[in-house]
KELUM-609793 format. One line per field, with one value per atom (N, C-alpha, C): y, z negated, x negated; chain; residue in one letter. Coordinates in steps of 0.1 Angstrom, whole numbers, plus 5000, padded with zeros to 4 digits. Last residue first. Layout:
py: c(Y;...)
pz: c(Z;...)
px: c(X;...)
chain: c(A;...)
resn: c(A;...)
REM end
This chain:
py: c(9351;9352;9363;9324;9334;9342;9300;9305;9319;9285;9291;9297;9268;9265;9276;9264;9271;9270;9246;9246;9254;9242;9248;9248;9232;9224;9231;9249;9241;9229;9285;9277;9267;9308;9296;9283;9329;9326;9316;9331;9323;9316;9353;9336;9326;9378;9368;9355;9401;9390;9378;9431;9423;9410;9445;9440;9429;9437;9445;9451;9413;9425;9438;9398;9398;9412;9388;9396;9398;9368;9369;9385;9353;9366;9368;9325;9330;9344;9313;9315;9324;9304;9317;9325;9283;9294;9308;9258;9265;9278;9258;9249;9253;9265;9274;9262;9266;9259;9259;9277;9281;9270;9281;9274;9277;9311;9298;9295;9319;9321;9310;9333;9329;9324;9334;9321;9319;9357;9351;9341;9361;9366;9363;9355;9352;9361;9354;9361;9355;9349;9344;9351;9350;9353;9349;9342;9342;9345;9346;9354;9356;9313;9324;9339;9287;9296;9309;9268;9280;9285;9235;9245;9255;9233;9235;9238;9239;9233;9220;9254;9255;9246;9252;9257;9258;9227;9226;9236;9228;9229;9236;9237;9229;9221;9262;9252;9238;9285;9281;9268;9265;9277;9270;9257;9255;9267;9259;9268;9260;9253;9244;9254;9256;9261;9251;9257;9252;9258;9275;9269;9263;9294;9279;9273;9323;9313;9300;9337;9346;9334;9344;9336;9344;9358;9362;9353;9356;9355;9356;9377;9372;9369;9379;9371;9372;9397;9392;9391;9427;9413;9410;9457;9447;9435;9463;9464;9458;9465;9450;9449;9493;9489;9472;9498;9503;9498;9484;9478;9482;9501;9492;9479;9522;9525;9511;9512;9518;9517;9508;9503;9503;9537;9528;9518;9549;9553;9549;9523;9534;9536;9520;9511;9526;9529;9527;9526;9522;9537;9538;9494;9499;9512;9484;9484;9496;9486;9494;9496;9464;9477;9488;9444;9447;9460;9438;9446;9450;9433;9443;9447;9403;9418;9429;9395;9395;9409;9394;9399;9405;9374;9392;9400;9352;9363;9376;9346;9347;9357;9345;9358;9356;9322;9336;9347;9303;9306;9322;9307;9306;9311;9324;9312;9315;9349;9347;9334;9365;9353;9345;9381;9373;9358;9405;9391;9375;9423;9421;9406;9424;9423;9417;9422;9410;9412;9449;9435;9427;9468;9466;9454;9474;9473;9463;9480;9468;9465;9503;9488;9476;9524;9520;9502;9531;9532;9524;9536;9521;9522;9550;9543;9531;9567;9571;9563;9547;9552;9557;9547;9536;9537;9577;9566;9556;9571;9584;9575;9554;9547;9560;9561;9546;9548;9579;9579;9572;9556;9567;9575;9545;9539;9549;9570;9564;9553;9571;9576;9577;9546;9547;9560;9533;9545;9543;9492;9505;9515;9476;9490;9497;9455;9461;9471;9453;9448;9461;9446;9454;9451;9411;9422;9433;9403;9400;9414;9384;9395;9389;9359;9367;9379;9332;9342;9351;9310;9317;9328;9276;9288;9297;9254;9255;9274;9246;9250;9251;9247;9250;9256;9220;9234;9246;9195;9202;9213;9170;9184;9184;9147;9154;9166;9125;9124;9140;9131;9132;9131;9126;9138;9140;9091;9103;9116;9076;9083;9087;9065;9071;9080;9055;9067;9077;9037;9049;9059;9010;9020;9036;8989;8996;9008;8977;8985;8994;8970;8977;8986;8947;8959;8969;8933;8935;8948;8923;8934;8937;8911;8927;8930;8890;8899;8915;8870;8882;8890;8855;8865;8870;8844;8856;8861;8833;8845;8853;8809;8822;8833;8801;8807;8815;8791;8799;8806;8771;8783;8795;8752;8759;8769;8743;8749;8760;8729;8739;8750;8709;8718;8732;8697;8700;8714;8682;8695;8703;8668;8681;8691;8650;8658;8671;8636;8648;8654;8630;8639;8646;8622;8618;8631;8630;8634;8622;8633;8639;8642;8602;8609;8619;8602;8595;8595;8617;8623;8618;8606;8620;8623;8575;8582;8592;8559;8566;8578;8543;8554;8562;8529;8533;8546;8511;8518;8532;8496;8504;8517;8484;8482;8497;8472;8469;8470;8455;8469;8464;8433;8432;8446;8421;8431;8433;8383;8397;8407;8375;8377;8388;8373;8376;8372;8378;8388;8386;8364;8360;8375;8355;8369;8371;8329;8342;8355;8319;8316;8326;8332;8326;8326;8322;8328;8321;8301;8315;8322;8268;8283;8291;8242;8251;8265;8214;8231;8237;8184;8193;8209;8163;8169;8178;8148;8159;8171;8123;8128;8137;8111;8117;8126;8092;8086;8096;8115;8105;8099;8127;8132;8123;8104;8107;8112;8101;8090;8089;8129;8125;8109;8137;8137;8132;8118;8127;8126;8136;8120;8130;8150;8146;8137;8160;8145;8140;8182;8185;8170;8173;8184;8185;8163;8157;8158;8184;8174;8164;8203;8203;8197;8179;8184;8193;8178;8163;8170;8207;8198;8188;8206;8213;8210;8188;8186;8194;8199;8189;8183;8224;8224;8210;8215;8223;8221;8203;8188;8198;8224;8216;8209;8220;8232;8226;8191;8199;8209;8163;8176;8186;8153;8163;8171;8137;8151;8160;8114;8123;8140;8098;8099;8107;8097;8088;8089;8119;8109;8096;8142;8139;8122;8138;8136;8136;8141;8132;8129;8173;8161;8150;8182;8182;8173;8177;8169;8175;8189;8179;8173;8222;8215;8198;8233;8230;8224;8240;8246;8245;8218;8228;8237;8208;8215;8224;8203;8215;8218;8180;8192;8203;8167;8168;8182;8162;8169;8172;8148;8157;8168;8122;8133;8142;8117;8121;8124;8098;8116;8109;8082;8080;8093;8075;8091;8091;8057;8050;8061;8075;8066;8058;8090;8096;8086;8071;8083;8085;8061;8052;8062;8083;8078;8069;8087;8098;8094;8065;8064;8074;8068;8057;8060;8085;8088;8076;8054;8067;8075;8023;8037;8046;7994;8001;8013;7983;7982;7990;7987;7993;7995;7977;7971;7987;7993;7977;7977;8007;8014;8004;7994;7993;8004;7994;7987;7986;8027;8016;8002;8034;8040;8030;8025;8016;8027;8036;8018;8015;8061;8057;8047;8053;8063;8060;8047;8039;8047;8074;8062;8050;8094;8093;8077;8071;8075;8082;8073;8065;8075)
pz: c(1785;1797;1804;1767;1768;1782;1734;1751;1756;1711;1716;1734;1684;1697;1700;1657;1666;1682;1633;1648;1651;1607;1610;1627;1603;1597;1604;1624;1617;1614;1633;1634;1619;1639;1652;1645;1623;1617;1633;1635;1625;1619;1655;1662;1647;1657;1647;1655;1685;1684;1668;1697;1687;1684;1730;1714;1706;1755;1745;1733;1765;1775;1761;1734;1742;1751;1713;1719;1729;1686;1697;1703;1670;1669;1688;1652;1665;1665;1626;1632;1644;1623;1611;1616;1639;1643;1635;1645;1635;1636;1675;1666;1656;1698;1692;1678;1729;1717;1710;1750;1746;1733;1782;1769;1764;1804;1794;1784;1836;1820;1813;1852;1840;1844;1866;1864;1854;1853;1871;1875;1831;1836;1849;1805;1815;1817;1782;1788;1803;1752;1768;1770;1737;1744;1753;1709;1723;1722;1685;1692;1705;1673;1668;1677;1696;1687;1683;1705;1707;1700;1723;1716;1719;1749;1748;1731;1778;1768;1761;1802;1794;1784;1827;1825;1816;1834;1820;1823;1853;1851;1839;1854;1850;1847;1868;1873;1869;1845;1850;1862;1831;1834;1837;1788;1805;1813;1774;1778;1792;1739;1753;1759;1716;1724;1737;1686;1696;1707;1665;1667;1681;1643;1653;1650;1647;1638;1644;1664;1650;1641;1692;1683;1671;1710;1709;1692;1736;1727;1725;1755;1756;1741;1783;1773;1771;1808;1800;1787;1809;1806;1799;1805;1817;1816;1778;1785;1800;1770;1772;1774;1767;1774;1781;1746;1755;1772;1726;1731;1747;1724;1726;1727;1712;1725;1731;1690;1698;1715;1677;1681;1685;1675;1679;1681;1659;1673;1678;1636;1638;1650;1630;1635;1636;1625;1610;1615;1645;1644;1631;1644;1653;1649;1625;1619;1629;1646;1629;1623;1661;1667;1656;1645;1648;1655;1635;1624;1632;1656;1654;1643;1667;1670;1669;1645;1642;1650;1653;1634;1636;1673;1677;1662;1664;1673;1673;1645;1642;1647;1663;1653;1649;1681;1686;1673;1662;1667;1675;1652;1643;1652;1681;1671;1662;1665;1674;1667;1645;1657;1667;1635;1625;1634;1643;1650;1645;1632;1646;1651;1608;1614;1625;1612;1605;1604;1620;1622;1618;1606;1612;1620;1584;1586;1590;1609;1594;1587;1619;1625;1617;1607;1604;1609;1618;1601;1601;1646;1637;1625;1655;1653;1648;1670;1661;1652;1685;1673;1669;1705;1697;1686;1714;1706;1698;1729;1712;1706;1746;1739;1727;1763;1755;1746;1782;1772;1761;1793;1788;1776;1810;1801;1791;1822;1813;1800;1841;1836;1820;1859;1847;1834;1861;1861;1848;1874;1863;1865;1895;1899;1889;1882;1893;1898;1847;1862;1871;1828;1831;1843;1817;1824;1827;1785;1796;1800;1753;1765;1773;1745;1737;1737;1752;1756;1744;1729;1733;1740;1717;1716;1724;1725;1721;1725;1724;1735;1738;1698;1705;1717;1681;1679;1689;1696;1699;1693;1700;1693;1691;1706;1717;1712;1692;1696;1705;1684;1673;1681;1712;1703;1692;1711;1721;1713;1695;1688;1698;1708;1692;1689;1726;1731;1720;1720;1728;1731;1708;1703;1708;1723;1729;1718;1724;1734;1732;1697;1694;1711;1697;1686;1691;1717;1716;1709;1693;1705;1709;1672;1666;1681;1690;1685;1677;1692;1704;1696;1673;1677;1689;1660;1653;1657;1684;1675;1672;1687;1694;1693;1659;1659;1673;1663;1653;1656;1685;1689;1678;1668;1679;1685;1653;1647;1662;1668;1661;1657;1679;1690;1684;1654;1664;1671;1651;1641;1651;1672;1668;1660;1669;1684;1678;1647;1648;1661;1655;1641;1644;1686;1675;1665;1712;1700;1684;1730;1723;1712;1740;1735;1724;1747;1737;1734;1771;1762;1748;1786;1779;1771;1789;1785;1780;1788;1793;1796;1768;1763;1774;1773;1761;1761;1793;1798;1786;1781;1795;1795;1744;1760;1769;1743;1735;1745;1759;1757;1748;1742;1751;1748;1752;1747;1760;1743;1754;1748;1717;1722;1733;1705;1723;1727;1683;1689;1700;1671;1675;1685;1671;1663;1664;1677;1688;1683;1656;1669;1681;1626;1638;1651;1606;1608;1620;1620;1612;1619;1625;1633;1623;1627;1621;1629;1646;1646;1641;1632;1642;1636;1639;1631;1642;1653;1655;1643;1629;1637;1638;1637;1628;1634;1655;1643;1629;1672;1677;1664;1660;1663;1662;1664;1648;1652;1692;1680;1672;1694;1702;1694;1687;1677;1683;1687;1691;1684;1664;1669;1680;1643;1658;1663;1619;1621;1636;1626;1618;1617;1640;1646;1638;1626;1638;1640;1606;1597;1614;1629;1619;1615;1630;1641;1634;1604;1611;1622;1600;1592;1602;1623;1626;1612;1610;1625;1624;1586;1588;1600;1599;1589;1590;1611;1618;1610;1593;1598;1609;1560;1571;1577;1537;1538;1551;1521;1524;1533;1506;1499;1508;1526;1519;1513;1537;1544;1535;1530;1523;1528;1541;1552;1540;1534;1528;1535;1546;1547;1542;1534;1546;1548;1504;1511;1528;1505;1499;1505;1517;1521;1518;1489;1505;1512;1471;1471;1485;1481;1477;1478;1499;1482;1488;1524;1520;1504;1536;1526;1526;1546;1557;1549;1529;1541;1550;1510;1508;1519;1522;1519;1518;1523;1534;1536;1500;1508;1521;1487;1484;1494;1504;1509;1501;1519;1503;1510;1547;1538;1532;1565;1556;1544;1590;1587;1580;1582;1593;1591;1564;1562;1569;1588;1577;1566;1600;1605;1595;1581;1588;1592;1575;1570;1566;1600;1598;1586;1608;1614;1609;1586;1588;1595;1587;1595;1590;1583;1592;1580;1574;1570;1582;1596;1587;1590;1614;1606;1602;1645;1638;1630;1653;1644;1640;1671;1676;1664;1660;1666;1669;1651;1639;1645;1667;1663;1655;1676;1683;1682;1649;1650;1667;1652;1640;1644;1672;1674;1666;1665;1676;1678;1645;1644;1651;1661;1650;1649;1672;1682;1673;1652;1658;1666;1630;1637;1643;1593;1605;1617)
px: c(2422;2418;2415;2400;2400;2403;2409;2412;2409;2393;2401;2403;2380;2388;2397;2352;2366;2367;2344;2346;2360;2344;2336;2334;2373;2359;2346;2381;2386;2377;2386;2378;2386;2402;2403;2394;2388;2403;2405;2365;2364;2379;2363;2365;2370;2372;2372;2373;2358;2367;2365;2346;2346;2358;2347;2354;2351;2342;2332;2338;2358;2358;2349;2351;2359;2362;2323;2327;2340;2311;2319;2326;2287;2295;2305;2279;2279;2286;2280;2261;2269;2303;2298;2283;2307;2314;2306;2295;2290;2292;2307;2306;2297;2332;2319;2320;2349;2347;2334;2370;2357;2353;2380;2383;2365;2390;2375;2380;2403;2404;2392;2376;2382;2398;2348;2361;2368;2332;2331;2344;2323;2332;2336;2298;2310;2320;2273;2281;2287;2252;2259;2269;2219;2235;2238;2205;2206;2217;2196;2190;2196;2191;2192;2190;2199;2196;2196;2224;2221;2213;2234;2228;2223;2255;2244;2242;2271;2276;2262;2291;2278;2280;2311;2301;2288;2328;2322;2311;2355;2344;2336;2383;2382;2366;2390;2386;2384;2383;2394;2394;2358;2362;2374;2343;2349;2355;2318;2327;2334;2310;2309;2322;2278;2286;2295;2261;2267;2280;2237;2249;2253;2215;2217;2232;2228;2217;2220;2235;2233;2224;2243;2242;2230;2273;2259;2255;2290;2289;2274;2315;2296;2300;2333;2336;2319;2340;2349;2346;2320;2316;2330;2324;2324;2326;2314;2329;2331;2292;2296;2311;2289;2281;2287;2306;2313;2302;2295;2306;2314;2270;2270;2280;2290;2283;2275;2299;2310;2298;2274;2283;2293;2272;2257;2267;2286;2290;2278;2305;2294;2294;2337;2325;2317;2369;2352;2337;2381;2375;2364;2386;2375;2371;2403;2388;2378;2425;2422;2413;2418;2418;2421;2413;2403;2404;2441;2430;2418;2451;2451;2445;2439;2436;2440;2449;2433;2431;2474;2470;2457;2474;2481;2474;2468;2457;2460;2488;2478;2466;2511;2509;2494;2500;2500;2505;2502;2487;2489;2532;2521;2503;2554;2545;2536;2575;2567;2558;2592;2591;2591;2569;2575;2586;2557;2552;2560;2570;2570;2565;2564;2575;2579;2533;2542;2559;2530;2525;2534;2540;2549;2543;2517;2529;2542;2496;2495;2511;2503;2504;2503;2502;2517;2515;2477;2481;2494;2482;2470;2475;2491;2500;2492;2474;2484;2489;2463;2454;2462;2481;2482;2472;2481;2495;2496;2458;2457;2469;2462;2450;2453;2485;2487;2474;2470;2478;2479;2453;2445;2453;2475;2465;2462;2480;2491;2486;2460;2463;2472;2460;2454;2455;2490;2482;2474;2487;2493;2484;2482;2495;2493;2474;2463;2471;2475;2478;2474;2445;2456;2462;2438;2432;2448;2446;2447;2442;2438;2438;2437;2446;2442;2442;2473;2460;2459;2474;2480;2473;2465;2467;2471;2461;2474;2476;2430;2441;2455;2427;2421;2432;2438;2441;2437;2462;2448;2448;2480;2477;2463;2481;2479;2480;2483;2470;2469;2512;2502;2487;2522;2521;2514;2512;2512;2510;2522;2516;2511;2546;2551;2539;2537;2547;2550;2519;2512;2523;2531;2535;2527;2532;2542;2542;2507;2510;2527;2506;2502;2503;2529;2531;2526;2512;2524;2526;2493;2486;2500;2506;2502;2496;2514;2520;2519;2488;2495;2507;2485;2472;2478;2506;2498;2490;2516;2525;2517;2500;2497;2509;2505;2492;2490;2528;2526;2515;2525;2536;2530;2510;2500;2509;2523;2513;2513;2542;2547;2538;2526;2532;2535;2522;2509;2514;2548;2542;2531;2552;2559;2558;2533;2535;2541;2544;2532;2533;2569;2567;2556;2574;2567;2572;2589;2595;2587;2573;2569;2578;2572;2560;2561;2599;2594;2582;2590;2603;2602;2574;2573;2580;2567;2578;2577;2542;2542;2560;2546;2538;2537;2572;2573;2560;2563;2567;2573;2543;2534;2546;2538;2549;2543;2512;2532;2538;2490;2494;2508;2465;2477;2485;2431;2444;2452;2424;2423;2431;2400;2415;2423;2375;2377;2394;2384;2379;2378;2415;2402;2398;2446;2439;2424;2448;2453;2450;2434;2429;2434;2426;2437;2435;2399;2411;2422;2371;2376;2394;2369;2372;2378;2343;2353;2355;2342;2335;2344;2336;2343;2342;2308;2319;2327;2284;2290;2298;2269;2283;2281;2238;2246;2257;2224;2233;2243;2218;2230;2237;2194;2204;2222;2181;2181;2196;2171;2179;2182;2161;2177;2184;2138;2149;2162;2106;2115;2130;2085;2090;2102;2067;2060;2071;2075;2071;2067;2085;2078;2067;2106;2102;2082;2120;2119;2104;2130;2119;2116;2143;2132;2123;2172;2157;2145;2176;2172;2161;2185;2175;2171;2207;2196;2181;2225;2215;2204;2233;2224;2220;2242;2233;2227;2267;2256;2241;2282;2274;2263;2276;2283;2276;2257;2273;2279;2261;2253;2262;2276;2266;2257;2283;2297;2289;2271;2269;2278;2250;2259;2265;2228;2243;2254;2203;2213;2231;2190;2189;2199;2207;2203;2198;2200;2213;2212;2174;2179;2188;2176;2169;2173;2186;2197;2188;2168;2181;2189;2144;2145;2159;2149;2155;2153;2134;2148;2145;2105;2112;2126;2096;2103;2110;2072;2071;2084;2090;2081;2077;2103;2109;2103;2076;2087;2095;2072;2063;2072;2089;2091;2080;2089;2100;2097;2056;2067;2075;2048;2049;2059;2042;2033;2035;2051;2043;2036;2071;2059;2049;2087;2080;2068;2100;2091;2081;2113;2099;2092;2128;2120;2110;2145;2138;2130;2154;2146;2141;2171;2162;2152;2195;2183;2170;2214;2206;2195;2236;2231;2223;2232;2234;2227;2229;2219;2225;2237;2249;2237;2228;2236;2246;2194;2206;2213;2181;2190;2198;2161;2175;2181;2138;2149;2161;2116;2120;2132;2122;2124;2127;2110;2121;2127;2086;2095;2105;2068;2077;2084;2069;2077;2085;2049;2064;2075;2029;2036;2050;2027;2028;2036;2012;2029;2030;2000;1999;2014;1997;2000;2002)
chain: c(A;A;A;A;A;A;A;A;A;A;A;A;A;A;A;A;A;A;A;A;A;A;A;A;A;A;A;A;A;A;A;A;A;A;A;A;A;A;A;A;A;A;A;A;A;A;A;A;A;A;A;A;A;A;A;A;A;A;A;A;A;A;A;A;A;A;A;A;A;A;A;A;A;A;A;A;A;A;A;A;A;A;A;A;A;A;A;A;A;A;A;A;A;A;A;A;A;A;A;A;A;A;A;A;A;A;A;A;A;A;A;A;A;A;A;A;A;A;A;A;A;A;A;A;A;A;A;A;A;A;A;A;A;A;A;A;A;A;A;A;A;A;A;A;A;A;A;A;A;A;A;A;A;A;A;A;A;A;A;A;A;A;A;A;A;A;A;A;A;A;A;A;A;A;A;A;A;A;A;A;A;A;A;A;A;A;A;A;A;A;A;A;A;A;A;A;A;A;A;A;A;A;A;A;A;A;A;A;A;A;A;A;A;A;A;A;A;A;A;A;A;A;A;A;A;A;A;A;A;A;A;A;A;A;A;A;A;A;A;A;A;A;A;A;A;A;A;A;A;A;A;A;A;A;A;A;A;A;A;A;A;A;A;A;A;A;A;A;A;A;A;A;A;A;A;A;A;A;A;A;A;A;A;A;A;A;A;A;A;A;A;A;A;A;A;A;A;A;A;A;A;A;A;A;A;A;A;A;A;A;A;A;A;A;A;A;A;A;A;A;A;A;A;A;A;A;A;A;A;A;A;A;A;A;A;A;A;A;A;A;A;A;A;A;A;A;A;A;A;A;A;A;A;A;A;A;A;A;A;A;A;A;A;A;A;A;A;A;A;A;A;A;A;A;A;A;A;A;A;A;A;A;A;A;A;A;A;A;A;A;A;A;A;A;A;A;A;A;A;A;A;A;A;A;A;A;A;A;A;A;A;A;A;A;A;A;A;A;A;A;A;A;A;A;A;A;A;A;A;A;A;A;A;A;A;A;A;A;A;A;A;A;A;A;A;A;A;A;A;A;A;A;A;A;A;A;A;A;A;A;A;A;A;A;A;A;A;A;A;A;A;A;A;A;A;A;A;A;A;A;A;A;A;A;A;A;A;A;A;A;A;A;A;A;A;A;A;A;A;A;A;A;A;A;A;A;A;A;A;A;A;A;A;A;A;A;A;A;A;A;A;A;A;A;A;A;A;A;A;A;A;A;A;A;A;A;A;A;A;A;A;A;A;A;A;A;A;A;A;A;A;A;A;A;A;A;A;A;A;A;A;A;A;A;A;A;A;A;A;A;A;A;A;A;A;A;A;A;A;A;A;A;A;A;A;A;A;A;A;A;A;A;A;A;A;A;A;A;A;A;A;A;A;A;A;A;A;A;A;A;A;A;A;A;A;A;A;A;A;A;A;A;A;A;A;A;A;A;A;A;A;A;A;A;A;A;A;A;A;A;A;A;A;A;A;A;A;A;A;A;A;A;A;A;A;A;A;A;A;A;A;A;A;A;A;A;A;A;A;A;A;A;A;A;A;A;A;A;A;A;A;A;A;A;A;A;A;A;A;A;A;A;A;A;A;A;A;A;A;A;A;A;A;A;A;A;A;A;A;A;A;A;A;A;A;A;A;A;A;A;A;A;A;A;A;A;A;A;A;A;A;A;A;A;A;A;A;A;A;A;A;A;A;A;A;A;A;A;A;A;A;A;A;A;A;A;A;A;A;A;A;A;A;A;A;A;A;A;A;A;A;A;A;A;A;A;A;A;A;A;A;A;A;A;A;A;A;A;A;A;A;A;A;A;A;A;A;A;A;A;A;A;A;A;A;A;A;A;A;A;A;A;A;A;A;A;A;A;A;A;A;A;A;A;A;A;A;A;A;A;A;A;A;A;A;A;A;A;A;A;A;A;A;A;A;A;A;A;A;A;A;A;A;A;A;A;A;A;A;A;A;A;A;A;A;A;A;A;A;A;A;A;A;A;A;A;A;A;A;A;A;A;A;A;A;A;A;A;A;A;A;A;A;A;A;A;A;A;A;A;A;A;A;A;A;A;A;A;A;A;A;A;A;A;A;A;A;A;A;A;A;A;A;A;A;A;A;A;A;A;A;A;A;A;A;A;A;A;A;A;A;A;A;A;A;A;A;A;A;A;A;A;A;A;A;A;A;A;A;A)
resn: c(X;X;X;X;X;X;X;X;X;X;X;X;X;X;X;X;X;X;X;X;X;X;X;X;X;X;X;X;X;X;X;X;X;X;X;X;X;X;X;X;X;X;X;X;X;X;X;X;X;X;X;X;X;X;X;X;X;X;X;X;X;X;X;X;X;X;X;X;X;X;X;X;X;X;X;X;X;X;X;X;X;X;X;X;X;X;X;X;X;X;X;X;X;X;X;X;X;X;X;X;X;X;X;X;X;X;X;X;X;X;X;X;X;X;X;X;X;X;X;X;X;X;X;X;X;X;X;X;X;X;X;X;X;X;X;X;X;X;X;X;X;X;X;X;X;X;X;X;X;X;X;X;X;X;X;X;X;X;X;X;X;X;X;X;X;X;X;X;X;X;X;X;X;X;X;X;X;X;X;X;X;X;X;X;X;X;X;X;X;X;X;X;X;X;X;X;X;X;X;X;X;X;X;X;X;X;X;X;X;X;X;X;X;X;X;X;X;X;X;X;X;X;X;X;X;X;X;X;X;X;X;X;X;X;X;X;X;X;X;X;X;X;X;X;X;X;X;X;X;X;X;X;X;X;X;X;X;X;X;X;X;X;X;X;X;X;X;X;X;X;X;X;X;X;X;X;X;X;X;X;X;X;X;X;X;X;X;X;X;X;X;X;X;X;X;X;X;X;X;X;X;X;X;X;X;X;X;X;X;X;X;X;X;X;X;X;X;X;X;X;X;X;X;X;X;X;X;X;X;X;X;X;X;X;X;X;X;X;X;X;X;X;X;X;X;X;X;X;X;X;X;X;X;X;X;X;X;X;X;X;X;X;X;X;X;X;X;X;X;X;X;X;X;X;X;X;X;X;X;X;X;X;X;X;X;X;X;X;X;X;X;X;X;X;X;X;X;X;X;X;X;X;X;X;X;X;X;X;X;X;X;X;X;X;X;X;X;X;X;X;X;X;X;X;X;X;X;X;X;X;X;X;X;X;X;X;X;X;X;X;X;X;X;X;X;X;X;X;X;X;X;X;X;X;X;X;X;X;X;X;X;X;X;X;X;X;X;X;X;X;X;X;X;X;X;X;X;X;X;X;X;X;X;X;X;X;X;X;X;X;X;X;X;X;X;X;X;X;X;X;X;X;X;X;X;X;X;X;X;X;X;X;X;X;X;X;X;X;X;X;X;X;X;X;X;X;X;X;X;X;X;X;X;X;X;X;X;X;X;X;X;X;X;X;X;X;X;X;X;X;X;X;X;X;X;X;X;X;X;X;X;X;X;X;X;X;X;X;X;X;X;X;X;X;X;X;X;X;X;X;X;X;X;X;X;X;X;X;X;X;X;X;X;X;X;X;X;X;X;X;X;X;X;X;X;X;X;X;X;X;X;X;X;X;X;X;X;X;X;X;X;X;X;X;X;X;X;X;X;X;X;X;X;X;X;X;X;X;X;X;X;X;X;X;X;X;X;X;X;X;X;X;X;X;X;X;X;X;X;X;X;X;X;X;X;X;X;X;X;X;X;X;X;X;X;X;X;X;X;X;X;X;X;X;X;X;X;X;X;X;X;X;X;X;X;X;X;X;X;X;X;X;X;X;X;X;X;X;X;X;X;X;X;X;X;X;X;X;X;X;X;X;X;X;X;X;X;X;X;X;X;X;X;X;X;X;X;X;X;X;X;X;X;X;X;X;X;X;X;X;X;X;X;X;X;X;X;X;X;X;X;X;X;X;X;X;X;X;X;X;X;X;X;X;X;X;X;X;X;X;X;X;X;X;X;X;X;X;X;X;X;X;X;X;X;X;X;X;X;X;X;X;X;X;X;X;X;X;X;X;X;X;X;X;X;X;X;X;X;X;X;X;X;X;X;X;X;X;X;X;X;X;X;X;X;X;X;X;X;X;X;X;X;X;X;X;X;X;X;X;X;X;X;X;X;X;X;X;X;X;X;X;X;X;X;X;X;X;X;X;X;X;X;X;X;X;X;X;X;X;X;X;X;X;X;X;X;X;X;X;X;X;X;X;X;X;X;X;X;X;X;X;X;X;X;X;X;X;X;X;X;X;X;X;X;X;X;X;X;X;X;X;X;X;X;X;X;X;X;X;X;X;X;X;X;X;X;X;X;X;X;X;X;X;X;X;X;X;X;X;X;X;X;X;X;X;X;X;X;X)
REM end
């Protein structure tokens, strides 16, 4: 049957309203000429909720949303219009989930404005106060040992400021510029008299006097003991480098760094095997010789033990 027929028996049979609700949708569907089971298969619902649709059983179907929206569908599906189907089936009333003042568009409401903004009542929370506590501890532990560590440059001052080198004690000194030389010249048989006994009377004499200065005063008197042994090829090539404060002369690869009295770093170089240096222009010279055993040392054209100055194979000494 046509929609038009459709039309007129749902027209013809809206006057009488003692006939069951929804009546009219199964008038349509009959004027249509469709199964209800085709019905259903068309809008894919179950046979028996249709049934009940039609028959005004709404308790069998999940609510009265559900069976409007069926009526409009199979309406929908039958070409008719749905506002007189609609009408013979109640509204109902719109269920509401949970509590109505507990509802998500429930506006928010602060507890109280004047409670969170109270510092005092802020921060006597528990956690506030742990938080606070952590965070005092942890800048303890990472400023404290720097603390510790400025105040202790007074304690370890002296320990950083022993030097073996420049402790030491002149070695020679030039004669003063009044004495007879004459008298010199004396002093030089006396004190070859007096080389045999000097071994002696060394270590009496030097006994209180510091450690680095008995040490030099020892060296150079074995070396003025040793001197009459030396061959008269080296006597004459001392008496040659009697001018020259200070020459060292390298014996195999070693290191050198000379400052002068000034405080100026005259040299300070590798040396190989062969080479010399010599100074006298600014003294007194810190001297510092590094593979001491490679270098041989001269002082005003005397032989000088740099070795008894030397510490881990570096000697430090002063020359004025």
């Amino acid at each position: 049957m046509s929609e038009w027929s459709a039309q007129e028996a749902i027209a013809r049979d809206g006057t009488n309203s003692d006939e069951p609700r929804p009546v009219l949708l199964r008038q349509a569907r009959e004027a249509a000429g469709l199964h209800i089971a085709a019905l259903a298969a068309a809008l894919k619902v179950p046979v028996k909720k249709l049934e009940a649709l039609e028959a005004g059983r709404y308790s069998e179907l999940p609510d009265m949303v559900f069976a409007r929206g069926l009526a409009s569908s199979a309406c929908r599906h039958l070409k008719v219009d749905p506002a007189p189907i609609l009408e013979q089936i109640p509204a109902g009333v719109t269920r509401q989930l949970g509590d109505s003042g507990m509802a998500i568009n429930t506006p928010f409401k602060a507890a109280s404005g004047g409670a969170s903004a109270n510092p005092v009542g802020w921060l006597s929370r528990p956690a506030v106060l742990v938080a606070i506590a952590l965070m005092l501890g942890a800048l303890v532990l990472v400023f404290f040992p720097y603390m510790a560590t400025v105040s202790e440059p007074e304690a370890s001052a002296p320990a950083g400021d022993v030097v073996p080198g420049p402790s030491v004690a002149p070695i020679f000194s030039e004669p003063a510029a009044g004495a007879n030389p004459d008298a010199t010249s004396q002093a030089q048989p006396a004190a070859a008299d007096a080389a045999g006994a000097g071994g002696a009377m060394a270590p009496a004499l030097l006994a209180g006097l510091p450690t680095a200065t008995a040490t030099v005063a020892t060296s150079a008197t074995a070396s003025a003991v040793a001197a009459p042994a030396i061959p008269s090829a080296t006597g004459a090539t001392e008496a040659a480098d009697a001018s020259t404060l200070l020459m060292i002369r390298a014996t195999g690869d070693s290191w050198v760094e000379v400052t002068n009295g000034a405080g100026v770093v005259v040299i300070q170089r590798m040396l190989k095997s062969g080479e010399v240096l010599d100074f006298s222009a600014a003294p007194p010279y810190a001297v510092v010789i590094g593979r001491v055993d490679n270098a041989d040392v001269l002082v005003r054209g005397r032989a000088f033990d740099a070795t008894s100055f030397a510490r881990n194979g570096v000697a430090r000494f002063e020359v004025k």
